[in-house]
C-alpha atoms as an extended CHARMM CRD file, in Angstrom:
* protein
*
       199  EXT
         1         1  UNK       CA             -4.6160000000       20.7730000000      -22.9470000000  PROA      1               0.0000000000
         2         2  UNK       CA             -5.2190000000       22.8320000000      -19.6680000000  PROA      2               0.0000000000
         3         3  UNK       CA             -6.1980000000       26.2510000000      -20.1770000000  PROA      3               0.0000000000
         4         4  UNK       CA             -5.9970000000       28.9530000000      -17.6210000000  PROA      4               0.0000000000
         5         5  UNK       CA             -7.6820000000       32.4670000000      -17.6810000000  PROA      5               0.0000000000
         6         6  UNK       CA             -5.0910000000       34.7920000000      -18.3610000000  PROA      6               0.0000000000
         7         7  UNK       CA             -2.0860000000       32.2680000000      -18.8300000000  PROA      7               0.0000000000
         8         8  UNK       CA             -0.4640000000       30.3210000000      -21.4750000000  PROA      8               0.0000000000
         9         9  UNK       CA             -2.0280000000       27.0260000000      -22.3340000000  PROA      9               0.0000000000
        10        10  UNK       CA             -0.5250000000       23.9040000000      -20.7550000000  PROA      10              0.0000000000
        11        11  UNK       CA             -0.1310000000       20.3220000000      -23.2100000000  PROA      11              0.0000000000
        12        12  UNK       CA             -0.9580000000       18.3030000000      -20.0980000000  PROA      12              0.0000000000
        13        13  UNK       CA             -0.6000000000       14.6840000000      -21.0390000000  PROA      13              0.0000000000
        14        14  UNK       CA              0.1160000000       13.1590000000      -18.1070000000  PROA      14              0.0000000000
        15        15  UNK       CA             -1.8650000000       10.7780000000      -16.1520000000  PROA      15              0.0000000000
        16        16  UNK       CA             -2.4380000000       11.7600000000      -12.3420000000  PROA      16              0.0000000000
        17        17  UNK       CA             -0.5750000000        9.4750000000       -9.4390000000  PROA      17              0.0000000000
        18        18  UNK       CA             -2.6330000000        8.1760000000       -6.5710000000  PROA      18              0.0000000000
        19        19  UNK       CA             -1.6950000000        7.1210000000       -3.2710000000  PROA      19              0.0000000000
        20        20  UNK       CA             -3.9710000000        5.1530000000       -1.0460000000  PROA      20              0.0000000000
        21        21  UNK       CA             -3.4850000000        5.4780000000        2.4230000000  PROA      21              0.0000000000
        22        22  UNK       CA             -5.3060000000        4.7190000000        6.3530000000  PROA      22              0.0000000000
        23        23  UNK       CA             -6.5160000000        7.1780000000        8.1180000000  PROA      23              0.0000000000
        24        24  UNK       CA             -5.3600000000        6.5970000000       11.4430000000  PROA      24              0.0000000000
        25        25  UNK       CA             -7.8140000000        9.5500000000       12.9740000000  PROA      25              0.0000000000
        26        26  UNK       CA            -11.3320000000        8.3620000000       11.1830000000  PROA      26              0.0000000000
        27        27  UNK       CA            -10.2040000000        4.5980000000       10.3540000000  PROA      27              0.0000000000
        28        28  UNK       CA            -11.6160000000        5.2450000000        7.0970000000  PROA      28              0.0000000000
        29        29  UNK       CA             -9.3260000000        4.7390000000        3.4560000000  PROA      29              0.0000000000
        30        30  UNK       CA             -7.8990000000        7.7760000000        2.2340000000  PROA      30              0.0000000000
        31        31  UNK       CA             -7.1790000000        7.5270000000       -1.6100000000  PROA      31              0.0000000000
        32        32  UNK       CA             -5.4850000000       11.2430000000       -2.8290000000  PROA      32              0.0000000000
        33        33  UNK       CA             -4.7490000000       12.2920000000       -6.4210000000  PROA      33              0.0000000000
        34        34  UNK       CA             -1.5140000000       14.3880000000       -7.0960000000  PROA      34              0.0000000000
        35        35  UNK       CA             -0.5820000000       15.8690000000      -10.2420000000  PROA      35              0.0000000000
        36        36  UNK       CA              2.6470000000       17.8990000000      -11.6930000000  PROA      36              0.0000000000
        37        37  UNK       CA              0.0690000000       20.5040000000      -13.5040000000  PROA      37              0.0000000000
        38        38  UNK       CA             -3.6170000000       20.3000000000      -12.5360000000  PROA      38              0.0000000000
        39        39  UNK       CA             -3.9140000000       22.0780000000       -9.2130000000  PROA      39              0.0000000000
        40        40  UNK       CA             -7.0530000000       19.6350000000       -8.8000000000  PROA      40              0.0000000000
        41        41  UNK       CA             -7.6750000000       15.8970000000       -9.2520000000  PROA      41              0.0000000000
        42        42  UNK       CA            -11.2930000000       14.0850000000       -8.7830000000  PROA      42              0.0000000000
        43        43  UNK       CA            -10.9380000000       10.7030000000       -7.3540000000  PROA      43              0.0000000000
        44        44  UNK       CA            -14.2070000000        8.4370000000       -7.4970000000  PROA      44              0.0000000000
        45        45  UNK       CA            -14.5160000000        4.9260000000       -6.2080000000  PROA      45              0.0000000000
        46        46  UNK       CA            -17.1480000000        2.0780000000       -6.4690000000  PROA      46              0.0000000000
        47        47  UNK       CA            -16.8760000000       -1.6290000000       -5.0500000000  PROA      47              0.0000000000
        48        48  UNK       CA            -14.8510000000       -2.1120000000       -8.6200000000  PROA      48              0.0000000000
        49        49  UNK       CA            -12.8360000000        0.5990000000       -9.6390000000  PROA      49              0.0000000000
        50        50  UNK       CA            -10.9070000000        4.0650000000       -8.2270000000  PROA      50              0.0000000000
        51        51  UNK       CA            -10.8110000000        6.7160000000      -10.4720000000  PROA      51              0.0000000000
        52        52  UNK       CA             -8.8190000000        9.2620000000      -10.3550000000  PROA      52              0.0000000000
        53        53  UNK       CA             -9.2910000000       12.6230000000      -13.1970000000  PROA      53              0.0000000000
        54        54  UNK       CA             -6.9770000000       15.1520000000      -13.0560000000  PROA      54              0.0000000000
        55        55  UNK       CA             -7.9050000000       18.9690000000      -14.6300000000  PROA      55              0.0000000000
        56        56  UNK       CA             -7.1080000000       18.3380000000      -18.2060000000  PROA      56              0.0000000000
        57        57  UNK       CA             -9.0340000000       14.9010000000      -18.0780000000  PROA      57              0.0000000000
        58        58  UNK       CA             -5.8920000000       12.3310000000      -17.7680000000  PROA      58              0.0000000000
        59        59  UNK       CA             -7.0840000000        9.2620000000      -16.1380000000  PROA      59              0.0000000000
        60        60  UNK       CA             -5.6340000000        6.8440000000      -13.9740000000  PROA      60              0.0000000000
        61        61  UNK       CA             -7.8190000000        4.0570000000      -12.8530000000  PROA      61              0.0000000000
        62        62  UNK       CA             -7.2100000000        0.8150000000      -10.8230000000  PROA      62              0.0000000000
        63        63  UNK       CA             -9.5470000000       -2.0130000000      -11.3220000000  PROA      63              0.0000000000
        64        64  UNK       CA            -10.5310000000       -4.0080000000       -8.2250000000  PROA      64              0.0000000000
        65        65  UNK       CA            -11.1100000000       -7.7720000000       -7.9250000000  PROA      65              0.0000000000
        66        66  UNK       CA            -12.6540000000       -6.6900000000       -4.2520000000  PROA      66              0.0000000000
        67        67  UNK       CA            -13.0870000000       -4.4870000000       -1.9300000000  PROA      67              0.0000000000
        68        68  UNK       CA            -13.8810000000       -4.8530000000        1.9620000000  PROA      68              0.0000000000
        69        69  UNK       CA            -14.9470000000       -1.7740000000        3.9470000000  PROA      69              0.0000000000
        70        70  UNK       CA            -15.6730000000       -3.1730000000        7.4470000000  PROA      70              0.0000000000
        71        71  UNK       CA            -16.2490000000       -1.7750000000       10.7320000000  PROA      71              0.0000000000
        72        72  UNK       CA            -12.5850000000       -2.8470000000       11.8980000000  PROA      72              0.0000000000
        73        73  UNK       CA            -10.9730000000       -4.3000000000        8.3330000000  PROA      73              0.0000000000
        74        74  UNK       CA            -10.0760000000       -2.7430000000        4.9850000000  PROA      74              0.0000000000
        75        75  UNK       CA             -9.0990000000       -4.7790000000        2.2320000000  PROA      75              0.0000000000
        76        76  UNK       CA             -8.5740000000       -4.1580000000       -1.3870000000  PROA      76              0.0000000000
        77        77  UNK       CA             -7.7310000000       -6.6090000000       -4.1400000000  PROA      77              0.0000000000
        78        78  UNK       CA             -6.1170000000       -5.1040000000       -7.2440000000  PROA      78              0.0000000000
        79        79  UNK       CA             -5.8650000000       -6.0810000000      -10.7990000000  PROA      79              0.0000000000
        80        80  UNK       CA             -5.0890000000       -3.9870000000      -13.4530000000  PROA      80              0.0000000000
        81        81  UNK       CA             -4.3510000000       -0.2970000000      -13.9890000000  PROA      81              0.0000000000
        82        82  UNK       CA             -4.6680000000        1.7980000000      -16.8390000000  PROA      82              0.0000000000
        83        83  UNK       CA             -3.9550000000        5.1870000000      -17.4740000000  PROA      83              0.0000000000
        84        84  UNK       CA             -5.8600000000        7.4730000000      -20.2250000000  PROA      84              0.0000000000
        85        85  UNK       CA             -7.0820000000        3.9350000000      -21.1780000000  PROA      85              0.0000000000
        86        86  UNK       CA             -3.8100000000        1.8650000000      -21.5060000000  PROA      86              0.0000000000
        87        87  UNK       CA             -2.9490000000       -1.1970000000      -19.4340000000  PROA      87              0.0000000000
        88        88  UNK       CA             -0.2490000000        0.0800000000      -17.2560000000  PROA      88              0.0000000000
        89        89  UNK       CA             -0.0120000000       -2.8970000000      -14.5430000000  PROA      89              0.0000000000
        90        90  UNK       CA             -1.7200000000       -6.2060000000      -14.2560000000  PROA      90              0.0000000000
        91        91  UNK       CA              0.2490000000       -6.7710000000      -11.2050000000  PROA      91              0.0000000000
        92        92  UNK       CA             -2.2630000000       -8.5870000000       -8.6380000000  PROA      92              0.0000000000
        93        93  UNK       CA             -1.4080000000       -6.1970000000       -5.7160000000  PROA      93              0.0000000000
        94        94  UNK       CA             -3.1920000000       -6.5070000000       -2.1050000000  PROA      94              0.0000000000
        95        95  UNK       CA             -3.6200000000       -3.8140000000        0.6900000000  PROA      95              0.0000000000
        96        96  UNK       CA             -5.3630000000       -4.5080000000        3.8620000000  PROA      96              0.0000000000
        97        97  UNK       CA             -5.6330000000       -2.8910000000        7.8310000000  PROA      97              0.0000000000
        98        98  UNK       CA             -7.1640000000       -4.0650000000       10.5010000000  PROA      98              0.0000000000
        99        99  UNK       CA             -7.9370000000       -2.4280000000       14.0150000000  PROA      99              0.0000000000
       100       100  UNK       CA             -9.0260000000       -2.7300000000       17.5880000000  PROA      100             0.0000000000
       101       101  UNK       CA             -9.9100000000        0.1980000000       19.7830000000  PROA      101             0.0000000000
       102       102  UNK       CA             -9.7250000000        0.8360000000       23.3340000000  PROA      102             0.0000000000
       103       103  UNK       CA            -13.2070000000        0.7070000000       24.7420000000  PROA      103             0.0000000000
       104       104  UNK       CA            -13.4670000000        3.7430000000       27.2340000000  PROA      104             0.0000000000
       105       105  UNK       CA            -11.3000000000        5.8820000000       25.0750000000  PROA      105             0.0000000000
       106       106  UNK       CA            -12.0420000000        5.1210000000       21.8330000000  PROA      106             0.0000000000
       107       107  UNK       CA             -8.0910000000        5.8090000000       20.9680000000  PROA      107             0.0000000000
       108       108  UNK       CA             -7.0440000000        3.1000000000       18.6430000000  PROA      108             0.0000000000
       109       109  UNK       CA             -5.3210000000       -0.3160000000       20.9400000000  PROA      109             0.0000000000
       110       110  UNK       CA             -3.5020000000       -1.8720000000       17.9980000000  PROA      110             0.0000000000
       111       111  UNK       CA             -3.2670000000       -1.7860000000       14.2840000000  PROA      111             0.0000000000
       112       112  UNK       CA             -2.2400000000       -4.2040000000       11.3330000000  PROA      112             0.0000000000
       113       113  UNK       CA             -1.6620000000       -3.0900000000        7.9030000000  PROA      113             0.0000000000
       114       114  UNK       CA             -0.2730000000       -5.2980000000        4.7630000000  PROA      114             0.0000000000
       115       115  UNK       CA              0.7240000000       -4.7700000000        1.3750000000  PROA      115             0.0000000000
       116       116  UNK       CA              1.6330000000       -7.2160000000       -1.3240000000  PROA      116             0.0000000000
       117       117  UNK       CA              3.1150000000       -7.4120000000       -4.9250000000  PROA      117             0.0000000000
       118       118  UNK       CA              4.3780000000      -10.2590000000       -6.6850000000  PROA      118             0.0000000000
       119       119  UNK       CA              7.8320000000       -9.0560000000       -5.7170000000  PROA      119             0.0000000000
       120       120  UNK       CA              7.3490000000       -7.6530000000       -2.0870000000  PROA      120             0.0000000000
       121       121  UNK       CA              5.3210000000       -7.4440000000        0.9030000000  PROA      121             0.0000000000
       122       122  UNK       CA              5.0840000000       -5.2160000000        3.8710000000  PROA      122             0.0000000000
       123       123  UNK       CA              3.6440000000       -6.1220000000        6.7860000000  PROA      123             0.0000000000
       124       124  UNK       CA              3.1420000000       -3.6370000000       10.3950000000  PROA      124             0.0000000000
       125       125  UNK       CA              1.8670000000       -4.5500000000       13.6090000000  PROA      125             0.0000000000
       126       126  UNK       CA              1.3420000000       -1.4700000000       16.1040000000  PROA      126             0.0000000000
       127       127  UNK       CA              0.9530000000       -1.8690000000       19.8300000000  PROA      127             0.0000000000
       128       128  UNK       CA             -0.3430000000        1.1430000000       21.5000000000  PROA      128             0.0000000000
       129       129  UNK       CA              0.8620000000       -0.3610000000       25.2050000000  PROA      129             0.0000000000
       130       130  UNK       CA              4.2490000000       -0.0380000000       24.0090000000  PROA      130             0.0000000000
       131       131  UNK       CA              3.8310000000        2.8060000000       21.6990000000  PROA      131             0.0000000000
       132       132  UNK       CA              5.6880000000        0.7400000000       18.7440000000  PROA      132             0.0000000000
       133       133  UNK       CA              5.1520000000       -0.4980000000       15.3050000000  PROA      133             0.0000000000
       134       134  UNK       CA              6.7240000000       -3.7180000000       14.3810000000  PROA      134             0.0000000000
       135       135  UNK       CA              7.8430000000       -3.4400000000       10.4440000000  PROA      135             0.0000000000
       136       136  UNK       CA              8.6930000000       -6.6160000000        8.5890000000  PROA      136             0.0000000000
       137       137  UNK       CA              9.3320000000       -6.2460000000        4.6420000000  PROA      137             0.0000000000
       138       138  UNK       CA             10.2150000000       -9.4750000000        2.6580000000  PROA      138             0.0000000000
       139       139  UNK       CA             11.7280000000       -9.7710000000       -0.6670000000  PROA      139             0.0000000000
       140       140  UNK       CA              9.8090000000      -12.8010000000       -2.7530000000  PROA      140             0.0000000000
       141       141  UNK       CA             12.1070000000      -15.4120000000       -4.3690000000  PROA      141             0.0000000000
       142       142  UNK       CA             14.6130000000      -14.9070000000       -2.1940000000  PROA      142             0.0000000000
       143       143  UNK       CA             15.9780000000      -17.8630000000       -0.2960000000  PROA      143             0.0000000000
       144       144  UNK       CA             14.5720000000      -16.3360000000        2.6730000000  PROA      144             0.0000000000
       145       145  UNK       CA             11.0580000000      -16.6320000000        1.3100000000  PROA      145             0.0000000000
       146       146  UNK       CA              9.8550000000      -20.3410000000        2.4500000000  PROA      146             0.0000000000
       147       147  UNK       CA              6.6620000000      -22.1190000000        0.5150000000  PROA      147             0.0000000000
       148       148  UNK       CA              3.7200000000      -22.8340000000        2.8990000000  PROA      148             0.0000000000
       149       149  UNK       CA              3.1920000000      -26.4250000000        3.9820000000  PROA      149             0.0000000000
       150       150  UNK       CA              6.7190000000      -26.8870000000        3.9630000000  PROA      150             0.0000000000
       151       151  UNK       CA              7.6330000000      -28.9180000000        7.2550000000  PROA      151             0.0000000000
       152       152  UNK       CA             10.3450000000      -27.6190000000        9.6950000000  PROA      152             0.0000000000
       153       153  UNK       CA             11.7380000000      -29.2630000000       12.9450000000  PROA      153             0.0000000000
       154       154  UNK       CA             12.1870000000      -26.9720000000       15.6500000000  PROA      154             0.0000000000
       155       155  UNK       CA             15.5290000000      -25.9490000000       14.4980000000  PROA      155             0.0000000000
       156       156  UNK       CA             14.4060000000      -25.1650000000       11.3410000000  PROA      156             0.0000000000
       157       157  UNK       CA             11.2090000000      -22.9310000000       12.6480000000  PROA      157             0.0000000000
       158       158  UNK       CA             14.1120000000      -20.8910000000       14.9870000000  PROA      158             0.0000000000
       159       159  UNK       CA             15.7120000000      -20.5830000000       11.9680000000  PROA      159             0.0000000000
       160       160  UNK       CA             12.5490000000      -19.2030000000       10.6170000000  PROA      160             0.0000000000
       161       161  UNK       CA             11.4700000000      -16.6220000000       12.8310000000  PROA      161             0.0000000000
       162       162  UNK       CA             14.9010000000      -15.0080000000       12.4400000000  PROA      162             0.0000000000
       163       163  UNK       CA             14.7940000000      -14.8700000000        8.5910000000  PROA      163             0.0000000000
       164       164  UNK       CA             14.1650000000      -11.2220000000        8.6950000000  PROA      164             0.0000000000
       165       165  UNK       CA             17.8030000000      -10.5880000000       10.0000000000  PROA      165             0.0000000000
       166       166  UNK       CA             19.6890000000      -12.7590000000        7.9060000000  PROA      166             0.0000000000
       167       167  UNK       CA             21.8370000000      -12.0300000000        5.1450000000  PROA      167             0.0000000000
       168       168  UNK       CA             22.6720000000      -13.5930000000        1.5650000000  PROA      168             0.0000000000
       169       169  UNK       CA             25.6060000000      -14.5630000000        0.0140000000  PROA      169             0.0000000000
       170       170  UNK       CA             26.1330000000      -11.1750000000       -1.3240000000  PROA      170             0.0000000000
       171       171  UNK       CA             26.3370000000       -9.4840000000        2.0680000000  PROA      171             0.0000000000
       172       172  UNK       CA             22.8380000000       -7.5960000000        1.4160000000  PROA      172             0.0000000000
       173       173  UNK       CA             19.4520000000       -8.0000000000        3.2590000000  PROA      173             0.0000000000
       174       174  UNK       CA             16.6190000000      -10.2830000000        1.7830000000  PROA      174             0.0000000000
       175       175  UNK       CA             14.5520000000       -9.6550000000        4.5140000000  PROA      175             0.0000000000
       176       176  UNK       CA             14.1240000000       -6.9140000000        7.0000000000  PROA      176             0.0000000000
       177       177  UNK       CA             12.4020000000       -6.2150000000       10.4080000000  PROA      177             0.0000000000
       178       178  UNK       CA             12.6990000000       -3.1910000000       12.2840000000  PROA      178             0.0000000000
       179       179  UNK       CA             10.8140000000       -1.6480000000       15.5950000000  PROA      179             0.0000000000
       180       180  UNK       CA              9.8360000000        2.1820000000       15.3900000000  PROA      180             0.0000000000
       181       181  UNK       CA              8.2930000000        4.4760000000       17.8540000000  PROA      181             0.0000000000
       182       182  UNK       CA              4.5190000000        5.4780000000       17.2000000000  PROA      182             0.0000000000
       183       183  UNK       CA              2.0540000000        4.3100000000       14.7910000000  PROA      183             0.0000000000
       184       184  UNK       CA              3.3820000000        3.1910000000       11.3740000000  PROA      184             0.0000000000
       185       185  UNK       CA              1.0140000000        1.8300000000        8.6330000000  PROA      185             0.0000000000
       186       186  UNK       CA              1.2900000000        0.3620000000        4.6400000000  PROA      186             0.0000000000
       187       187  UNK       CA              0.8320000000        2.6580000000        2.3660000000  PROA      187             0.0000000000
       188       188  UNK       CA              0.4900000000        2.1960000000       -1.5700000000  PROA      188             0.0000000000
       189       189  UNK       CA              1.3220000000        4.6350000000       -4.4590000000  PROA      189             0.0000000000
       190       190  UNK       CA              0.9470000000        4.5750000000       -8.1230000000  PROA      190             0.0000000000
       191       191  UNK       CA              2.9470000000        7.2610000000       -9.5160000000  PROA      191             0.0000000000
       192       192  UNK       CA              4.0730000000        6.7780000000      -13.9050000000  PROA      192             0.0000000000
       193       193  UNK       CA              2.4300000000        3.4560000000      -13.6670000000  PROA      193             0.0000000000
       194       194  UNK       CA              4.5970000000        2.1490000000      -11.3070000000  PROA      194             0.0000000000
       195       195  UNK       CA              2.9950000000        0.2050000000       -7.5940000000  PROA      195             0.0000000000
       196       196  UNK       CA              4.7480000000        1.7860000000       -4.9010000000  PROA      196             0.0000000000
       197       197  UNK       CA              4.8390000000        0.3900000000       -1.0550000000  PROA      197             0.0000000000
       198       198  UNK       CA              6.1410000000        2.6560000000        1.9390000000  PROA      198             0.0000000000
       199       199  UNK       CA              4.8430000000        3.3110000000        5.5600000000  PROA      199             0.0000000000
């Protein structure tokens, strides 16, 4: 229950959301709390676990396998959620960025960012000479999705490199790269227990 000075009491049950996110000014990992009553949610992290609390003490937390905080690389490993103590997710779930800067300016020269479910991964590549941010987002398990080791003739690997373009027999996209303007980078939501990917 949230209680207010001078308004009604709120039954707030509800476990926060979190989104985890690059900062593309600092380079540092920005992890935010959101909730649809508490005006204010705590987030605390260790090399093992985010936390996030919101006002009425609902708790969503996401249990790490690891966690790399380098001076160009950011990687976390994820293995389990819970929220107000129940297993939500023991989806093994992976979010990484890497960077290079420009060294006169400081301004960033490229950036690589990658997310990955059992189901899906995201992967961008951003080139600051060209100003663009090459998206590629592959469905697992689709006939698109080729097992390492596998050996290809030269046909095959052309055949490989367009994969992201190609259709399947229903007419609908497996795979899927696109080129945007600017800088574009993976980021990962939980929001009602359900692993989110965007950019």
């Amino acid at each position: 229950m949230l209680l207010q000075p001078g308004k009604e009491a709120i039954y707030d049950v509800t476990a926060p959301n979190v989104k985890i996110s690059f900062n593309k000014d600092t380079q540092e990992l920005n992890i935010e709390g959101s909730d649809n009553v508490s005006e204010v949610v705590n987030i605390q992290t260790t090399n093992n676990k985010i936390s996030a609390t919101d006002e009425a003490g609902n708790t969503t937390e996401i249990y790490l396998s690891s966690f790399k905080n380098e001076k160009h690389e950011i990687e976390l490993k994820m293995e389990e959620i819970t929220q107000n103590g129940i297993t939500v997710s023991n989806e093994k779930t992976e979010i990484k960025y890497e960077w290079k800067k420009k060294e006169k300016t400081g301004e960033l020269k490229s950036v690589k960012s990658k997310a990955e479910t059992k189901e899906r991964e995201i992967e961008t590549k951003y080139n600051s000479k060209k100003n663009e941010t090459v998206v590629k987002i592959k469905i697992k398990g689709s006939k698109d999705d080729k097992k390492e080791g596998d050996e290809k003739d030269d046909s095959e690997k052309e055949h490989h490199e367009n994969e992201y373009e190609k259709e399947d027999e229903g007419g609908e996209k497996n795979n899927k790269k696109e080129v945007l303007s600017g800088l574009y980078v993976v980021e990962l939501s939980i929001e009602d227990g359900i692993i989110n990917m965007n950019y």
